[in-house]
C-alpha positions in Angstrom: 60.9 131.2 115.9 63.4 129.5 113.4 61.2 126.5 113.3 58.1 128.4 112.1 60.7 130.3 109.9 61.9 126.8 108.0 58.1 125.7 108.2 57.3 128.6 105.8 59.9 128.0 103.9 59.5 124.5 103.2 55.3 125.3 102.6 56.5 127.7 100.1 59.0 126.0 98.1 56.5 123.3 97.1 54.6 126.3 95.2 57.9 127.1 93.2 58.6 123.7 92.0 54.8 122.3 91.8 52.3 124.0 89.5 49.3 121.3 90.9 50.1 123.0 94.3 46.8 125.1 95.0 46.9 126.4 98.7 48.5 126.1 101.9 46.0 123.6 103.1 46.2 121.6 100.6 49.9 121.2 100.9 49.8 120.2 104.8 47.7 117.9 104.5 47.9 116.1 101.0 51.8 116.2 100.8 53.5 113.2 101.9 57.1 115.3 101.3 56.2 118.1 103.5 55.2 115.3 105.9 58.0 113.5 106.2 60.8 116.7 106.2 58.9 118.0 109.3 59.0 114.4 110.9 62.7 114.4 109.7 63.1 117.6 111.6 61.8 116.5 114.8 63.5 113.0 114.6 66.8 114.5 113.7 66.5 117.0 116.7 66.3 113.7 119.6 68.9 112.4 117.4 71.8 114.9 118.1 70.1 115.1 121.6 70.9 111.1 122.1 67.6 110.0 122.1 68.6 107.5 119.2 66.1 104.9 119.6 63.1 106.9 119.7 63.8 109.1 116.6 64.3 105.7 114.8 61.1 105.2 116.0 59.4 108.0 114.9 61.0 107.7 111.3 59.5 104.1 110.8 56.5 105.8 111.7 57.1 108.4 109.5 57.6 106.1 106.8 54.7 103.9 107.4 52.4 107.0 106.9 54.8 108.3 104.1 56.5 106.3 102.1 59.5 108.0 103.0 62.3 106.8 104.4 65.0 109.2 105.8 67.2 108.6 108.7 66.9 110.6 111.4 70.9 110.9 111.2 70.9 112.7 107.7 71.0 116.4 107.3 68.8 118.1 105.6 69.3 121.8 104.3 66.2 124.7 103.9 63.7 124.2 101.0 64.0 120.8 100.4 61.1 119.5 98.6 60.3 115.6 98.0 57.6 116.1 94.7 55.4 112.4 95.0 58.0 110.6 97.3 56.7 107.2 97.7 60.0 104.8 97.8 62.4 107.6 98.6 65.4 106.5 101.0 67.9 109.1 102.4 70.8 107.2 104.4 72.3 107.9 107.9 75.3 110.0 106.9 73.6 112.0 103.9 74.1 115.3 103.6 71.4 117.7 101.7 72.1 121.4 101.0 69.4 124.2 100.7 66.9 124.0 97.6 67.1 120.6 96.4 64.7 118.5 95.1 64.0 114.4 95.0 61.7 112.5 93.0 59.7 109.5 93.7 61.9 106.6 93.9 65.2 108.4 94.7 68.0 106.2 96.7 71.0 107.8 98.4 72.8 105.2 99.7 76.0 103.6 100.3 77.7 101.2 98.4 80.0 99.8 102.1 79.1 98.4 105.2 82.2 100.0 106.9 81.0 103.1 109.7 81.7 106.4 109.0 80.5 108.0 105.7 79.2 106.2 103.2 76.6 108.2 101.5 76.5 111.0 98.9 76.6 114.9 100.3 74.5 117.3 97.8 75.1 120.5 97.3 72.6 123.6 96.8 70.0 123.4 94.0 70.4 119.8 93.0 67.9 117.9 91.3 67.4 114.3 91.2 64.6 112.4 89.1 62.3 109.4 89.5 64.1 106.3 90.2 67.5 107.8 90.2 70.2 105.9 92.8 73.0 108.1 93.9 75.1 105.7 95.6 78.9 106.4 97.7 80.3 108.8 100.1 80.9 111.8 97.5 79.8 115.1 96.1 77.4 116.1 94.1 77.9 119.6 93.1 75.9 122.4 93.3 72.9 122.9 90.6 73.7 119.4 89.4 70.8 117.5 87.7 70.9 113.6 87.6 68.4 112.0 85.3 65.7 109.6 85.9 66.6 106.2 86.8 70.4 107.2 86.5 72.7 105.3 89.0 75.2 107.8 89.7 78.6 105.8 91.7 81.5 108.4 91.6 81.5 113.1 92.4 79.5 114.9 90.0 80.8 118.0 89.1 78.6 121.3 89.8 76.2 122.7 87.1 76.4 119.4 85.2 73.4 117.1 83.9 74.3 113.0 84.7 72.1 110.6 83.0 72.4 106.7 82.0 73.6 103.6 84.1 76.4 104.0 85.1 75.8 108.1 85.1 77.7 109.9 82.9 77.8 113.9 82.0 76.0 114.6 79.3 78.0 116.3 76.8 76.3 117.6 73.5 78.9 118.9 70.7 81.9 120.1 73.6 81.8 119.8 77.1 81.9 124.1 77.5 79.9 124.9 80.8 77.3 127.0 78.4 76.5 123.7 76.7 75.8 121.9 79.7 73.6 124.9 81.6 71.4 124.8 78.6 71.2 121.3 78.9 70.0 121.5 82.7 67.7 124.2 82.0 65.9 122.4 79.1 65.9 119.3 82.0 64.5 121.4 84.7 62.5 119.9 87.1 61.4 117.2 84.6 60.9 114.2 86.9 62.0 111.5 84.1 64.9 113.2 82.9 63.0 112.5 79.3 62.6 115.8 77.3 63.5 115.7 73.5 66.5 118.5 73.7 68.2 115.8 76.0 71.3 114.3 74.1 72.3 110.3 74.8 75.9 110.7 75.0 76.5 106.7 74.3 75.4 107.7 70.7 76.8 111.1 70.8 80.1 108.9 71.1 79.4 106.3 68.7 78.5 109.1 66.1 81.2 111.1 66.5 83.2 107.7 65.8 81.0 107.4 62.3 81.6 111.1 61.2 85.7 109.6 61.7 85.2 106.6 59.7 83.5 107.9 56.9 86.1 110.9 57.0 89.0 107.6 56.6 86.9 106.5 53.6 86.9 109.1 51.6 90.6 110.1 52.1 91.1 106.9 50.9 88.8 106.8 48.1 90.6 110.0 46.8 93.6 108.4 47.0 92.8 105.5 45.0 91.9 108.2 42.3 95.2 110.1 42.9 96.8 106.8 42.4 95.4 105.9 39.3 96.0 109.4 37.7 99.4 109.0 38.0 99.3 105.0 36.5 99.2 102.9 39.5 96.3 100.6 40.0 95.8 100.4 43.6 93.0 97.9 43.0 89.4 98.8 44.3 89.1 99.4 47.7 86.6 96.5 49.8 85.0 99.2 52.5 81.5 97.8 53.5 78.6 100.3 53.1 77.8 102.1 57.1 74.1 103.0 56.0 71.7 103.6 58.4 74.2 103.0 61.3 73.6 106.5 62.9 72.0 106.6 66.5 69.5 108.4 67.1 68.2 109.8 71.4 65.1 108.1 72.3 63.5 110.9 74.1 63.6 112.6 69.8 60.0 112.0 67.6 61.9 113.5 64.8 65.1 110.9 64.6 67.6 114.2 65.7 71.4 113.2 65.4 73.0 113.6 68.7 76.2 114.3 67.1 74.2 116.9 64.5 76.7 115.4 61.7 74.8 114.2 58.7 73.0 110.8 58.5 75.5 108.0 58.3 73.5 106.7 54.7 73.6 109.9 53.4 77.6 110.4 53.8 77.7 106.7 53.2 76.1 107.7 49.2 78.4 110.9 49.2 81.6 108.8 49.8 80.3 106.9 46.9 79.6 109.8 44.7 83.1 110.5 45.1 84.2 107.3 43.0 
């Protein structure tokens, strides 16, 4: 009974997180995911029975008719849904909880050829796009998201968004969990980790950085003048101009400031309007 029971579920979860998912028909028989977790379930049961070689068997064949490859040795939670799947590669001592979802392209894989674990454990609700490589014997925390090609090498914490090579959280403006759950729901299930509300914390960095320097300049622009009012010539200051040195995120059409602090030429002209 508990077999038909996680059949269902699995059918049914495609609906939730596919909107080209039509029918139950369709989904046995066009879905290369739903194919390869029910091998997966069959290969992993004669591997805890000690029937080692033949469910390594049976996952090469799997992943002949797939694209998938999971070893039989990994365990998989309830609901987990493999959207497209070709190139997909779950290691021996992965652990997947319930709900998750994988992309085309995914790797979870270890970075050692020592035995014992050596690749990542997922929590509950975690989503990881197109391309991503989450590689090492570590968590990844419940309702994480990790971006599309990200390589992810150290724990993720739960509820945050990772994105770049290496990963790193995505922080937009603070690093309050409120921040970074609207940043995960704006990311969704986007496969490519590519939507425009999603900040590139390389320039969100660098920015904030800018916003300080120009800050510096003007402090000391006004004390030049303060100088000079009271009869010292400090000489004129020799600060090159920072226009147009702002970063913008890629995934923007409208040029949007990561750090949402003015354009770096425009407080580059008001430093000089200070003069």
């Amino acid at each position: 009974m508990a077999f038909w029971q996680r059949l269902r579920e699995d059918i049914y979860s495609v609906f939730d997180r596919d909107p080209a998912a039509r029918n139950v028909f369709e989904v046995l028989t066009a879905y290369p995911g739903i194919h390869a977790v029910l091998f997966h379930r069959l290969n992993h049961a004669l591997w805890n029975l000690g029937l080692k070689w033949l469910a390594r068997f049976l996952s090469a064949i799997a992943r002949w008719l797939t694209g998938i490859e999971i070893h039989p040795g990994a365990r998989i939670g309830r609901r987990f849904f493999i959207d497209h799947g070709m190139g997909v590669v779950i290691g021996e001592t992965a652990e997947i909880g319930d709900d998750c979802t994988l992309y085309q392209g995914v790797t979870l894989g270890g970075t050692s050829w020592s035995k014992g674990k050596r690749h990542p454990t997922l929590g509950n609700n975690v989503v990881i796009g197109a391309g991503a490589k989450v590689l090492g014997p570590f968590k990844v925390g419940d309702h994480a998201r990790i971006g599309s090609n990200s390589v992810v090498i150290k724990e993720v914490p739960a509820r945050a968004t990772v994105v770049g090579v290496p990963g790193r959280v995505v922080e937009a403006g603070g690093t309050t969990d409120d921040v970074r759950r609207e940043i995960a729901r704006k990311l969704g299930f986007d496969a490519y980790g590519a939507t425009p509300d999603l900040p590139d914390p390389e320039a969100h960095a660098i920015n904030q950085m800018l916003d300080h320097i120009h800050a510096l300049d003007r402090t000391v622009r006004q004390l030049c003048q303060t100088l000079r009012a009271a009869g010292i010539e400090p000489g004129e200051p020799c600060l090159p101009e920072l226009n147009g040195c702002a970063l913008h995120s890629a995934t923007s059409q409208e040029g949007w400031s990561v750090s949402g602090a003015p354009d770096a030429a425009e407080a580059g002209r008001n430093a000089g309007a200070s003069m």
